[in-house]
C-alpha positions as CSV (number, residue, x, y, z in Angstrom):
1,X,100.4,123.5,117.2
2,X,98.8,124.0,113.8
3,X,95.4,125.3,113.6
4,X,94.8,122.9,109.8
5,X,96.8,121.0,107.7
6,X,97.7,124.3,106.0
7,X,97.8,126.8,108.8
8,X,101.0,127.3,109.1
9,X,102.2,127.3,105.6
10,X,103.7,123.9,105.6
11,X,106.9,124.4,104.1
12,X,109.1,121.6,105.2
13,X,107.5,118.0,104.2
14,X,109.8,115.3,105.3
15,X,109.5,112.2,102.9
16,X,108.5,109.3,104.9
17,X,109.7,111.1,108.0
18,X,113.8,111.9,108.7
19,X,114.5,108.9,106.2
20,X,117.9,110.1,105.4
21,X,118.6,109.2,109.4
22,X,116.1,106.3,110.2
23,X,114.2,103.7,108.7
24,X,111.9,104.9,106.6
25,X,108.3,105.2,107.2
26,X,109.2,104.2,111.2
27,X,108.5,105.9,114.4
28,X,111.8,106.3,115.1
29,X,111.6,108.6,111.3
30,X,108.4,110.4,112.2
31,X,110.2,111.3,115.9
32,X,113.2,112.6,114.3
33,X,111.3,114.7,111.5
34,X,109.3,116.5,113.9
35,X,113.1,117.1,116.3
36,X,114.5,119.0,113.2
37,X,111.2,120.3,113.3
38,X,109.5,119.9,110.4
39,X,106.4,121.1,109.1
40,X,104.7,117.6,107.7
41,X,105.3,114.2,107.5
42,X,104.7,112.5,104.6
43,X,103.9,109.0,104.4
44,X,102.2,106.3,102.7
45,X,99.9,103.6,103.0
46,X,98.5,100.3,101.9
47,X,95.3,97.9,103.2
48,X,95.9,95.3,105.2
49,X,94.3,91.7,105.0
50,X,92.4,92.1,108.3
51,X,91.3,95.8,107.3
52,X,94.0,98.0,108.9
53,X,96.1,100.4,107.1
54,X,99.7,100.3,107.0
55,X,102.0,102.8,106.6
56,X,104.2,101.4,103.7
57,X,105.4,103.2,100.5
58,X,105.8,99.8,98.8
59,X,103.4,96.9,98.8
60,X,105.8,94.4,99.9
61,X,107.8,95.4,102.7
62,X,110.7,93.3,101.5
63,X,112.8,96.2,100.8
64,X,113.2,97.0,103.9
65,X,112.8,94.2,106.3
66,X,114.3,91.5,103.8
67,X,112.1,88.9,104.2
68,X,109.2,88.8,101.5
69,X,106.3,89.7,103.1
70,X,103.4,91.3,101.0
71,X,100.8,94.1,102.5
72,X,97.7,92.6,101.1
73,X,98.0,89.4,103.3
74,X,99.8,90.4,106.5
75,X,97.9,90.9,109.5
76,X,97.9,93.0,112.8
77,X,99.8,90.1,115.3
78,X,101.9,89.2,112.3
79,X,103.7,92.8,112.5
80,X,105.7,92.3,115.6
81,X,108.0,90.0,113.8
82,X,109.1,92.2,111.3
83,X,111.7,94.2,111.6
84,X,111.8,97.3,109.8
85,X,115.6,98.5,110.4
86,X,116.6,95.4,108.9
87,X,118.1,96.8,105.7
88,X,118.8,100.4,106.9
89,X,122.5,101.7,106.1
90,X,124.4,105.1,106.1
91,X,127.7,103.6,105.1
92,X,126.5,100.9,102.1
93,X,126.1,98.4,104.2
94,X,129.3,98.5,106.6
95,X,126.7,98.6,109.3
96,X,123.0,98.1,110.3
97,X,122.3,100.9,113.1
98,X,118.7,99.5,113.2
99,X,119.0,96.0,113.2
100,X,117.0,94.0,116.2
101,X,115.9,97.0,117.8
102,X,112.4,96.4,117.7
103,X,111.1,98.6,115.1
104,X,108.0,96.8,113.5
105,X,105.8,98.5,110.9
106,X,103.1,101.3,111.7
107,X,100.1,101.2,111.3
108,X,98.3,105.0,110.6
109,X,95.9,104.9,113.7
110,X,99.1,104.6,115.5
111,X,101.3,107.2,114.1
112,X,97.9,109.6,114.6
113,X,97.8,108.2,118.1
114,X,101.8,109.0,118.9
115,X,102.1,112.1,117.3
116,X,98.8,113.6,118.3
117,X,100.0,117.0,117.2
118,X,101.8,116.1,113.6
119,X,100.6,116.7,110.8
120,X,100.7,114.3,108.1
121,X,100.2,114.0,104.1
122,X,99.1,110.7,103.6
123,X,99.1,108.8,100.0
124,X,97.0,106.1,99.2
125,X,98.7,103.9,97.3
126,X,96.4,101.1,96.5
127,X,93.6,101.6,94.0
128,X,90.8,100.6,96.0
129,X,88.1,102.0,97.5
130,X,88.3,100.2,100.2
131,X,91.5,101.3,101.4
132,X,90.3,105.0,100.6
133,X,87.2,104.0,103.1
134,X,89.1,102.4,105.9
135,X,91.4,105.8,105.9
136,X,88.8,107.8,106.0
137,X,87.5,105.7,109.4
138,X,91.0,106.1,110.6
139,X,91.5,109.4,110.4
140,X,88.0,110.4,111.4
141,X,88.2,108.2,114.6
142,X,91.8,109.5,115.5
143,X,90.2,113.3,114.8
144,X,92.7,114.0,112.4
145,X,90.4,115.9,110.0
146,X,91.6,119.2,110.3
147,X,95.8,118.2,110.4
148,X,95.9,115.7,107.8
149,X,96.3,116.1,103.8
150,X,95.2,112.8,101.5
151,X,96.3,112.4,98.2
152,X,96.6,109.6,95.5
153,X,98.0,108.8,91.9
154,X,94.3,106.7,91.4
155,X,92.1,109.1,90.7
156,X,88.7,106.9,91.3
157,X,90.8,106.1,95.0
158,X,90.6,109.4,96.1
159,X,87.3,110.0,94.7
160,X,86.1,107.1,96.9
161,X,87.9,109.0,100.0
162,X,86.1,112.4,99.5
163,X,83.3,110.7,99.3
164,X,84.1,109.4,102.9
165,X,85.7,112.0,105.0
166,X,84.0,115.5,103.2
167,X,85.6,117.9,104.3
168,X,89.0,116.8,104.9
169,X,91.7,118.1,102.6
170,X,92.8,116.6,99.2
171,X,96.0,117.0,97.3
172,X,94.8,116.3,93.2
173,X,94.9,113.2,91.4
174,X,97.1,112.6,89.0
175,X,94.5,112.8,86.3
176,X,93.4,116.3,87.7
177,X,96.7,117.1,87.5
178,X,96.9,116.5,83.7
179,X,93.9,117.9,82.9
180,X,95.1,121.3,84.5
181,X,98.1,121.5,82.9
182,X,96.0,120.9,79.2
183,X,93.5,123.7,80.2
184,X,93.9,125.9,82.9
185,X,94.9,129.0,80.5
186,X,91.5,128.7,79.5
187,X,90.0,129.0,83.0
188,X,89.2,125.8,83.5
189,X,89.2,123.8,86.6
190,X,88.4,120.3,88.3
191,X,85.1,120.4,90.1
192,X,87.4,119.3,93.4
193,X,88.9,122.6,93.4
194,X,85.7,124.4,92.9
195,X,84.2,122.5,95.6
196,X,87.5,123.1,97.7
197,X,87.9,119.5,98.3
198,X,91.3,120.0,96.5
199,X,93.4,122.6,98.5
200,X,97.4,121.2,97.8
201,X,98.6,120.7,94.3
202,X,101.9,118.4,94.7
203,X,104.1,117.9,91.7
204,X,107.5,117.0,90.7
205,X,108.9,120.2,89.0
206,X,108.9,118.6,85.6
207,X,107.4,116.1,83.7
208,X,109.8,114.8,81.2
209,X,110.9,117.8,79.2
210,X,108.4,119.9,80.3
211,X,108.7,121.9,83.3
212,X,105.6,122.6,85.3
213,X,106.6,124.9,87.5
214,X,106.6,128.3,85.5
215,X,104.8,131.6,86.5
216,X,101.7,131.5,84.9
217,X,100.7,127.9,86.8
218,X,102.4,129.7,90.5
219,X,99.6,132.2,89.5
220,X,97.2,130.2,88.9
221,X,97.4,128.1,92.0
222,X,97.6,131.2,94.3
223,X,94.5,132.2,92.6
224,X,92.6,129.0,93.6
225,X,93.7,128.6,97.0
226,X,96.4,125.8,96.3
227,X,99.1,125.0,97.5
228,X,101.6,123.9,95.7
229,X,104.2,121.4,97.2
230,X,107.3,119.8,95.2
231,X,108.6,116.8,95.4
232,X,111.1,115.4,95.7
233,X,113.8,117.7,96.0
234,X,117.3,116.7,98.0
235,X,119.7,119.5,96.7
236,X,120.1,122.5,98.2
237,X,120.0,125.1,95.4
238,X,117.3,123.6,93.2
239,X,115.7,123.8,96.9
240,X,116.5,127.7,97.4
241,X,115.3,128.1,93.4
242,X,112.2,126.7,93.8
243,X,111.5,128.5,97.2
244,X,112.7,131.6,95.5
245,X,110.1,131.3,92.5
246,X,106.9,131.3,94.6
247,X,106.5,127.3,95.7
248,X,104.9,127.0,98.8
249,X,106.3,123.7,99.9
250,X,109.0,121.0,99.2
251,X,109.1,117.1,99.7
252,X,112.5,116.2,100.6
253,X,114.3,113.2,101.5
254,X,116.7,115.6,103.1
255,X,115.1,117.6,105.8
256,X,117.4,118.8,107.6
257,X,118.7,120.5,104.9
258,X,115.5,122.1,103.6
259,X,114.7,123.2,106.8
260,X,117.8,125.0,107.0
261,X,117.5,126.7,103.5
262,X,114.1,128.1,104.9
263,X,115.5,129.4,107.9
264,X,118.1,131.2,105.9
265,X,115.7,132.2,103.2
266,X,113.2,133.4,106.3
């Protein structure tokens, strides 16, 4: 059992749980990441119209259930009739594994509840501070604190959600991101890191042309306590590279596979 978030080194971060194998952002995915095992699940999640959060990566969950159904006005009852294997294939569309087995959408304060154990990276996908608010209730009433990692592309979302739950750990914004990458050879850094709200930094390996991860920024995370956590990475040498140069963690929709480059890389 980990003792944080972080403790451990979470290595292996399974994109919306064993997605290659399930329906993404399901139980039956979150089950089948932590079987490989993995070290995180990573998931996403959206305000309901009642209040609750749902763990959804898009807003609508057309994608995968097929029927047009938009986050923002679904409610609690209203999830039993969804079915979230719907549009799941292996084999472009030959068959439907998950079709009509039951598999509705999550909401968090159930995944916390099944997996009691699990942790989880969690992006808030809305920009709203009251989806940042009614996470923070979540996870505090589910006592997730400790084994739980929040992050968000809107910066003034997880602003609103440190506000909430202090003390629980932070991934940076977007916007932080930037900024570091403009001025951190000067010595400068956000006030979330100085405060150690921020403890993961979680990045694709480039952006555009330019590639972030490099040396000098491995350093500089290591010398302020972050973590830093790639995504999303699904081939197995750019997976070994990375591991090789110093990263602490990968996203992958793969894990399976990552999890067996670690094991071989030890």
């Amino acid at each position: 059992m980990a003792q944080d978030f972080f403790t451990p080194n979470p290595r292996v971060l399974a994109h919306r749980g064993n997605s290659m194998d399930f329906p993404e952002n399901t139980e039956p995915a979150f089950a089948g990441a932590l079987e490989i095992p993995v070290d995180v699940i990573e998931t996403d999640v959206h305000l309901m119209a009642d209040g609750n959060v749902l763990i959804s990566h898009d807003d609508n969950l057309e994608r995968n259930c097929g029927v047009d159904h938009p986050v923002s006005v679904l409610t609690r009852e209203e999830l039993e009739d969804i079915d979230m294997g719907w549009s799941f294939t292996k084999d472009g569309g030959e068959t439907y594994p998950f079709r009509d087995r039951g598999i509705t959408p999550l909401l968090l304060e159930d995944a916390l509840r099944l997996f009691p154990e699990a942790r989880f990276n969690i992006d808030l996908k809305d920009k709203s501070d009251d989806l940042a608010h009614q996470a923070a209730e979540t996870i505090k009433q589910a006592g997730a604190e400790k084994r739980v990692c929040v992050g968000s592309f809107n910066h003034s979302t997880l602003k609103a959600f440190r506000k909430a739950l202090p003390g629980c750990a932070t991934s940076l914004s977007q916007k932080e991101i930037i900024l570091i990458l403009l001025f951190y050879r000067f010595g400068w850094k956000p006030s979330s890191v100085r405060k150690g709200e921020a403890r993961a930094a979680q990045i694709p390996e480039k952006a555009g042309a330019y590639r972030i991860i490099r040396p000098s920024f491995i350093k500089w995370c290591r010398k302020n306590s972050l973590a830093l956590q790639v995504w999303t990475v699904n081939e197995e040498k750019k997976m070994r590279e990375l591991l090789e140069e110093g990263v602490g963690g990968i996203f992958s929709d793969d894990p399976v596979l990552l999890a067996k480059v670690c094991r071989d890389l030890g």
